[in-house]
C-alpha positions as CSV (number, residue, x, y, z in Angstrom):
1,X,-8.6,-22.1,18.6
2,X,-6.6,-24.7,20.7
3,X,-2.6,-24.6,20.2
4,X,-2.4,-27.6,19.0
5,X,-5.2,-27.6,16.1
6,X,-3.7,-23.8,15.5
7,X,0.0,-25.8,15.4
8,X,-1.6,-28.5,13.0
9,X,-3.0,-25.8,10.5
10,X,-0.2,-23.9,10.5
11,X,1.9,-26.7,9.4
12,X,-0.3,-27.5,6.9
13,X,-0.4,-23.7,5.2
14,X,3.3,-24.1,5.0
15,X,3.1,-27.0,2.6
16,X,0.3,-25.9,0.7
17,X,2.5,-26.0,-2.1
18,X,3.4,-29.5,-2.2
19,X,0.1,-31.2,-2.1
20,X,1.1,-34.7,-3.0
21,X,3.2,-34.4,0.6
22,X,0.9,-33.1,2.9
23,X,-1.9,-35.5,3.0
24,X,-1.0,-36.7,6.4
25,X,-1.1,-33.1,7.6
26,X,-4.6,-32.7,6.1
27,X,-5.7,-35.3,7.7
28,X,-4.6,-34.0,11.1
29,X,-6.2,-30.7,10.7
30,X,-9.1,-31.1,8.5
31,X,-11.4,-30.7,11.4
32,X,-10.9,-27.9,12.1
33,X,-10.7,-26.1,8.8
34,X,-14.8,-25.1,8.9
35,X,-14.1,-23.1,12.4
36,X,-11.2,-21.4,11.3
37,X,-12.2,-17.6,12.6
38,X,-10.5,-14.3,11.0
39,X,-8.3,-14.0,13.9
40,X,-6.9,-17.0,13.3
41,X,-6.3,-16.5,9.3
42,X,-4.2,-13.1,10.4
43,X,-2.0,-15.0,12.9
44,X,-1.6,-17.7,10.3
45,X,-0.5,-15.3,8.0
46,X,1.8,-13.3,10.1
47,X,3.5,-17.1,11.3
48,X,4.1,-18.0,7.4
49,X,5.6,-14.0,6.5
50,X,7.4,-14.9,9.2
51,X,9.0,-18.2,8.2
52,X,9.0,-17.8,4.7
53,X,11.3,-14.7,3.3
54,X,9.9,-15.2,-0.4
55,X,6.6,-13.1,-0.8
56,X,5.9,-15.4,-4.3
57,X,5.7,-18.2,-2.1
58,X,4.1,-16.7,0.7
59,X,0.6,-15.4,-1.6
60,X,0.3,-19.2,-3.2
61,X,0.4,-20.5,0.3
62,X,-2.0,-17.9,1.7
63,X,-4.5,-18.2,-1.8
64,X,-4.5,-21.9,-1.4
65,X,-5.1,-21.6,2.4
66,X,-8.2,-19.5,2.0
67,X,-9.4,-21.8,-0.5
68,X,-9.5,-24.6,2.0
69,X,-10.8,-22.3,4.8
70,X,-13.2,-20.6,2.6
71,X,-16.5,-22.3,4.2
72,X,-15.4,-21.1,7.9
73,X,-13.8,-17.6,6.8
74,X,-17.4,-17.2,4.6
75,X,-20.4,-18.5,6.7
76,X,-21.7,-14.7,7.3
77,X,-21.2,-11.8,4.6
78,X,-19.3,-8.6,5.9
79,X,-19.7,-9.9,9.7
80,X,-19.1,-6.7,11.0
81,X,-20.5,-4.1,12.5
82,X,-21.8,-1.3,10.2
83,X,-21.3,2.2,11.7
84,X,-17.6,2.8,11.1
85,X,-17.5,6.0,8.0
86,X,-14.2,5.2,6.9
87,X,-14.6,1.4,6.4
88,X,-18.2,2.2,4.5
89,X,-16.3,4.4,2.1
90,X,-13.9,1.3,1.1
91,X,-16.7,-0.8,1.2
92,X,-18.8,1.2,-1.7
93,X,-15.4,0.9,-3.4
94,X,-15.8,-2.4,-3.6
95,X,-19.3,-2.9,-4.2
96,X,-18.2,-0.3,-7.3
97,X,-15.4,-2.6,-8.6
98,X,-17.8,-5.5,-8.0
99,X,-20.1,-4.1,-10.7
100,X,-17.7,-3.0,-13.0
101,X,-15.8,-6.5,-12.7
102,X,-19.9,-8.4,-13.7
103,X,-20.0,-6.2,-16.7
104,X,-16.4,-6.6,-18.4
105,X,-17.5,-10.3,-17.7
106,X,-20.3,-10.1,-19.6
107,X,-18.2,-8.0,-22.3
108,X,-15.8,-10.7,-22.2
109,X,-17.9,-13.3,-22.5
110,X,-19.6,-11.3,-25.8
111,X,-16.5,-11.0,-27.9
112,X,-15.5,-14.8,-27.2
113,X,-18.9,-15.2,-28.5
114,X,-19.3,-12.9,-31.2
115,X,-16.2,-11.6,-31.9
116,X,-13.9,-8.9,-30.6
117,X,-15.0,-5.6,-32.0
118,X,-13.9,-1.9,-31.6
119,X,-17.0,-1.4,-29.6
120,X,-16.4,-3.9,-27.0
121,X,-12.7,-3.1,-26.7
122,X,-13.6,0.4,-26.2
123,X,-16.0,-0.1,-23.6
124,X,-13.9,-2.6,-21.9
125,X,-10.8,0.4,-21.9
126,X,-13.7,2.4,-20.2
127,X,-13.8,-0.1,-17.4
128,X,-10.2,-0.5,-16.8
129,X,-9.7,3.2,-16.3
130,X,-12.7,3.6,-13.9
131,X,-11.2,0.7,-11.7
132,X,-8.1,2.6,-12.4
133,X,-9.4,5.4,-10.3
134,X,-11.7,2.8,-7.9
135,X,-8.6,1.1,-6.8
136,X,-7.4,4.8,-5.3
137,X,-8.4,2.9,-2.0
138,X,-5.6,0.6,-2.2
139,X,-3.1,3.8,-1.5
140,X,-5.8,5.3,1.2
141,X,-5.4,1.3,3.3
142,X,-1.8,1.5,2.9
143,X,-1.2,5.4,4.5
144,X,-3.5,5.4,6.9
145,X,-5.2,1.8,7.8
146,X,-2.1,0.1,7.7
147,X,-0.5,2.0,10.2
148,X,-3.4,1.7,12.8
149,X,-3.3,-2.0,12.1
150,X,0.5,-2.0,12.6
151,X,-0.3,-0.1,16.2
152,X,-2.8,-2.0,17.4
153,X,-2.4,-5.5,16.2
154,X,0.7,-7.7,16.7
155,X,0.2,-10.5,14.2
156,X,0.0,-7.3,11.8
157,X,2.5,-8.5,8.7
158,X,-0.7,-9.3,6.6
159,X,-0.7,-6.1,6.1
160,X,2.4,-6.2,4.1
161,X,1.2,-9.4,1.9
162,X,-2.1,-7.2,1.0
163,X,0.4,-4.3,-0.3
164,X,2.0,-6.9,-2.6
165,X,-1.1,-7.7,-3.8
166,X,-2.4,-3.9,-4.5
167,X,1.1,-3.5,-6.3
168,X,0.5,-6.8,-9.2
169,X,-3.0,-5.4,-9.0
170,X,-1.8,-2.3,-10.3
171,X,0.6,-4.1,-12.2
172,X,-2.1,-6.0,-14.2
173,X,-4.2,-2.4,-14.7
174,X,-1.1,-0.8,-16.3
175,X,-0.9,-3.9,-19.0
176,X,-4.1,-3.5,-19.6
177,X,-4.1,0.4,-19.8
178,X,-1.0,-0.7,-22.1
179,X,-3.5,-2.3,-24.5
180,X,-5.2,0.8,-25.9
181,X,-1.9,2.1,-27.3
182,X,-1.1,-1.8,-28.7
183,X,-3.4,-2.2,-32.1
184,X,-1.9,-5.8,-31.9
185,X,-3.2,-6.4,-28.7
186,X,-6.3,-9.0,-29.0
187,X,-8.9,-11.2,-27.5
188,X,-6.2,-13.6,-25.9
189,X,-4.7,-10.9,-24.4
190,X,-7.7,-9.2,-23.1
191,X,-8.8,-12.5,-21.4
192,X,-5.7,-13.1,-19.8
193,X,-4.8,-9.9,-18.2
194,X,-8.4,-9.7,-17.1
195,X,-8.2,-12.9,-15.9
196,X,-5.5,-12.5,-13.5
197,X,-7.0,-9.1,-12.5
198,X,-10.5,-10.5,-11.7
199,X,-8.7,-13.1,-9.3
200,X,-6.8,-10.6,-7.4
201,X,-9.2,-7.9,-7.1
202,X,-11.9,-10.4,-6.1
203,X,-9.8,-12.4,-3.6
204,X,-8.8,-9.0,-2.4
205,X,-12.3,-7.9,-1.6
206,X,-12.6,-11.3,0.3
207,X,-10.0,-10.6,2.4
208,X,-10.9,-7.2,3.2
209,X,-14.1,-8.1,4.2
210,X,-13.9,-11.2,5.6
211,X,-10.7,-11.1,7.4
212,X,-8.6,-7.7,7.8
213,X,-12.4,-5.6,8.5
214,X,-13.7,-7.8,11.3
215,X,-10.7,-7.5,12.8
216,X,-10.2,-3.9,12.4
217,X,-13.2,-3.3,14.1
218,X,-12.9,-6.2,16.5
219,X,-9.6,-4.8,17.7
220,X,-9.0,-1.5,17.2
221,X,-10.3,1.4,19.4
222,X,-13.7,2.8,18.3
223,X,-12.5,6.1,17.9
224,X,-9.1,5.5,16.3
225,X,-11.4,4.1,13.6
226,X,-13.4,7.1,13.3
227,X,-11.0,9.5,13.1
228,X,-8.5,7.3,10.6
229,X,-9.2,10.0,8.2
230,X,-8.4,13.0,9.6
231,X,-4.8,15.2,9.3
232,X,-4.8,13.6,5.6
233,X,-2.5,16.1,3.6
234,X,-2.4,14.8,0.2
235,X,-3.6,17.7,-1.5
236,X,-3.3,20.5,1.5
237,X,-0.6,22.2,3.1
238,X,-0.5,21.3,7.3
239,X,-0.7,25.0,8.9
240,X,0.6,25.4,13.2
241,X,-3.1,24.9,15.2
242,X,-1.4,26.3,18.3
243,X,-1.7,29.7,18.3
244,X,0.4,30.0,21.8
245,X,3.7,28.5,20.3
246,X,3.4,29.5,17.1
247,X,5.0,32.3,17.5
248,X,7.4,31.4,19.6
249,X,11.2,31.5,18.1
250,X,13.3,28.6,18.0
251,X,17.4,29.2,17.4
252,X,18.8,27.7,14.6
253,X,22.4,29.0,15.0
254,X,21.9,31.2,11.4
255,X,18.8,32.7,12.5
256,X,15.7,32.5,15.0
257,X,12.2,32.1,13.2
258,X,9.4,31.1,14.5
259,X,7.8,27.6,14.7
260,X,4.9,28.9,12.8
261,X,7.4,30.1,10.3
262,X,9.4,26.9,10.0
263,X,7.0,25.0,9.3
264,X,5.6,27.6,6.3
265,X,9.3,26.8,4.6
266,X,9.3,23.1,5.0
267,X,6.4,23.0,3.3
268,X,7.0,25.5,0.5
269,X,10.3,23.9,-0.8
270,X,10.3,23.0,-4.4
271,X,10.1,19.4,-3.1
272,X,8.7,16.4,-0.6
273,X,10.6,15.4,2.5
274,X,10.2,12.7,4.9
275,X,12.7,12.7,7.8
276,X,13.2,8.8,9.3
277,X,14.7,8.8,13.4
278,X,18.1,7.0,13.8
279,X,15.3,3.8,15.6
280,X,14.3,3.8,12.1
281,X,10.8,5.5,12.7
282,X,9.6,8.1,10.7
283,X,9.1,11.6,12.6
284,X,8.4,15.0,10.2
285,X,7.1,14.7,7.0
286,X,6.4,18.2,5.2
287,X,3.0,18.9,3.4
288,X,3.8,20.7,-0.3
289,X,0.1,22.1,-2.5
290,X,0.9,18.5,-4.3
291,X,2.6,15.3,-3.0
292,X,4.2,13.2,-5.0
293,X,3.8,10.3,-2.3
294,X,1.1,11.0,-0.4
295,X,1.4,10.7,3.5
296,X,-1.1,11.0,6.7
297,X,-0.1,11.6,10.2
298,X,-0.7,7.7,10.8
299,X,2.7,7.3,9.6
300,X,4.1,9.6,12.4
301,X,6.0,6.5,14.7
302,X,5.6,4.1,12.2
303,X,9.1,2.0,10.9
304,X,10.2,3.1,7.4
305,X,9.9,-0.9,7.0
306,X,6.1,-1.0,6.9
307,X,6.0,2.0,4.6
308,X,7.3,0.4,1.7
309,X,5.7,-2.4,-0.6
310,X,7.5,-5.7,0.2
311,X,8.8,-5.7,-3.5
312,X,11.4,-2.6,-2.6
313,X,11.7,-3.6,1.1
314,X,15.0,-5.2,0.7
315,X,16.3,-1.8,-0.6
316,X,15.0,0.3,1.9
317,X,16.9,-2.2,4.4
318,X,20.1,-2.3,2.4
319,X,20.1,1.6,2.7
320,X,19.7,2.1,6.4
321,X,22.3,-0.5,7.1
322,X,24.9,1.7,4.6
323,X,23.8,4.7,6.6
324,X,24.6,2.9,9.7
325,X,27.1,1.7,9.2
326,X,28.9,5.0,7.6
327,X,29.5,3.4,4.3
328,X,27.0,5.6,2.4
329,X,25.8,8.7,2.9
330,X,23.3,9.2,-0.3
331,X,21.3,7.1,-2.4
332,X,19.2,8.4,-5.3
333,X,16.8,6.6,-7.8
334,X,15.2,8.3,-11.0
335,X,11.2,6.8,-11.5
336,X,9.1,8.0,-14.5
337,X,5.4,7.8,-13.6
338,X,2.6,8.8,-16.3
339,X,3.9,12.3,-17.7
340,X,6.0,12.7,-14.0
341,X,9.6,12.2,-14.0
342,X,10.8,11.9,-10.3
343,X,14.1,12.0,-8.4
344,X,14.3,10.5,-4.9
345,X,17.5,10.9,-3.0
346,X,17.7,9.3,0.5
347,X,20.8,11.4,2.7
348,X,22.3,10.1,6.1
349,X,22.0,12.3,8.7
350,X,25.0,12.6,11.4
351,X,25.7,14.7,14.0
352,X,29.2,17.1,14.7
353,X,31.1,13.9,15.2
354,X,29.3,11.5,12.7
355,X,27.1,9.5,14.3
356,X,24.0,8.4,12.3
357,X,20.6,10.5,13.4
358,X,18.9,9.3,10.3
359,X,17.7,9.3,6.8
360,X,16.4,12.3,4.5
361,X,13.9,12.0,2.0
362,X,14.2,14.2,-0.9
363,X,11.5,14.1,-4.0
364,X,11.2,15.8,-6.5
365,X,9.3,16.6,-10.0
366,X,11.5,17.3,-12.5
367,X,9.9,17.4,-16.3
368,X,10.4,20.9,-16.3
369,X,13.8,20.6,-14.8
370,X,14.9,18.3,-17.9
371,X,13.6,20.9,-20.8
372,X,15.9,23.8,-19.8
373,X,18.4,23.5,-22.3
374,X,20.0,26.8,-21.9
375,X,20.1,30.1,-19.9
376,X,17.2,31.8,-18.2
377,X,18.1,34.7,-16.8
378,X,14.8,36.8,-17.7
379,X,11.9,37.4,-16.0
380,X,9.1,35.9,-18.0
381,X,5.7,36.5,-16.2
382,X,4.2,38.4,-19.3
């Protein structure tokens, strides 16, 4: 698209919230609004994140833009090419969620009908656990598409506005989850939450396929694509593939194990550690039976900035800069997921004469940590 159309829509976008003021600007631009391409919805996007700081603001401005752009952005389903494993996997995700989303529609439409009864609300429970589970591909985009996206494309903050959208996806499934502990919760309530969830999972299928997909495939290398999936250790320990070096011993002043060795301990602590460069780019992470946050190797170079949802990203920045600037040296947060009760504690690392060399991640599980109550000093295996 021609700089100045691309100036005129971009202008536009960032007013998309005060309609009754940007007539004139519509009128400049409306044009061009039915040749608007993908690539030019992710620069948009990455020029708004860019001027506007509030995320709230920045997903009205980008729903409303893809509303007007919808007959450009949709004039070919999926207009991609097909031969790419890891993106046919999310797609089947979606063509799942697409299916379960038509029949709590028609369940919904039913007990607005009919009337709400235990039947209906029991199958819709169903659904909202199985898109529960569907929407495990949100987490698999952000750990190991995001990152190639980050690499390879500039105009890559998108990215960050899809993760806030996974997160009040998620938000709206635990509500809903909520619901089959809450006897009081009813029709009205059912409508609503599934309301809001049928407009962000839907919208969020759009954009996959229309917009972040083509130009995945349009702009990423072939093979990076291909192989997006490998070194995954969510559920496996990483073992040394060298043979040559594994052995080799490495001195750490108290004692001199080998590499093969080192990396055998890191990963058998009692907990999860990421290890983030003093450039702010994350370098080791170790790979315990179980993470608690799952990583891939596509975060290996990648800024702690882009690993966190844009909700906590203020956080993660106030931290560093603490760290930096030798005002803190730990920060720990307590988070209770499902059954899990987890401890994080970040640590500033800092060499002999205290210069900052970067930020430890500590997790940990600790339920079983929280029931000891007195002594154990007896060997229990019977």
């Amino acid at each position: 698209m021609k700089h100045v159309a691309y100036l005129q829509l971009l202008e536009y976008v960032l007013h998309l919230d005060t309609p009754g003021k940007n007539k004139e600007r519509l009128a400049a631009c409306r044009e061009h609004f039915d040749t608007v391409t993908s690539e030019d919805i992710i620069s948009i996007v990455d020029d708004v994140m860019n001027a506007e700081p509030d995320i709230e603001r920045v997903k009205i401005l980008v729903t409303r833009m893809i509303h007007s752009f919808s007959k450009g952005i949709n004039r070919e389903a999926r207009p991609f090419p097909r031969d790419f494993a890891p993106i046919e996997e999310l797609l089947k995700r979606n063509d799942t969620l697409n299916e379960i989303l038509a029949d709590c529609s028609i369940l919904l439409k039913r007990a607005n009908a009919t009337g709400f009864t235990d039947d209906i609300r029991g199958r819709l429970d169903n659904s909202v656990r199985t898109i529960d589970g569907s929407i495990s591909h949100y987490q698999r985009k952000e750990n190991r598409l995001f990152p190639l996206v980050e690499r390879f494309i500039p105009e890559h903050r998108c990215v960050q506005l899809m993760w806030a959208i996974h997160d009040d996806i998620r938000k709206t499934l635990s509500l809903l989850l909520s619901f089959r502990e809450d006897t009081e919760a009813g029709i009205k309530e059912y409508n609503k939450a599934f309301g809001t969830l049928f407009f962000d999972v839907k919208s969020m299928i759009m954009r996959e396929e229309q917009i972040l997909f083509p130009e995945v495939i349009r702009r990423i290398p072939a093979n990076a694509i291909h192989t997006m999936d490998e070194n995954q250790y969510e559920e496996e320990k990483a073992s040394y593939s060298d043979e040559q070096e594994a052995d080799r011993k490495v001195d750490l002043v108290t004692g001199n194990p080998t590499l093969r060795q080192i990396v055998s301990i890191f990963n058998n602590l009692p907990v999860d550690i990421t290890f983030v460069d003093e450039h702010d780019e994350v370098v080791y992470f170790s790979t315990p039976d179980h993470r608690i946050f799952p990583r891939s190797k596509g975060i290996i170079g990648r800024n702690v900035k882009n690993c966190h949802p844009p909700k906590s990203l203020h956080v993660v920045e106030k931290i560093v800069a603490a760290f930096k600037a030798g005002t803190r040296d730990t920060a720990e947060f307590f988070l209770i997921m499902g059954e899990k009760k987890i401890r994080i504690e970040y640590r500033a690392i800092r060499d002999e004469i205290g210069t900052y060399k970067g930020t430890l991640e500590v997790t940990q599980e600790i339920s079983h940590l929280q029931e000891l109550t007195e002594p154990k000093r007896l060997l229990d295996w019977e």
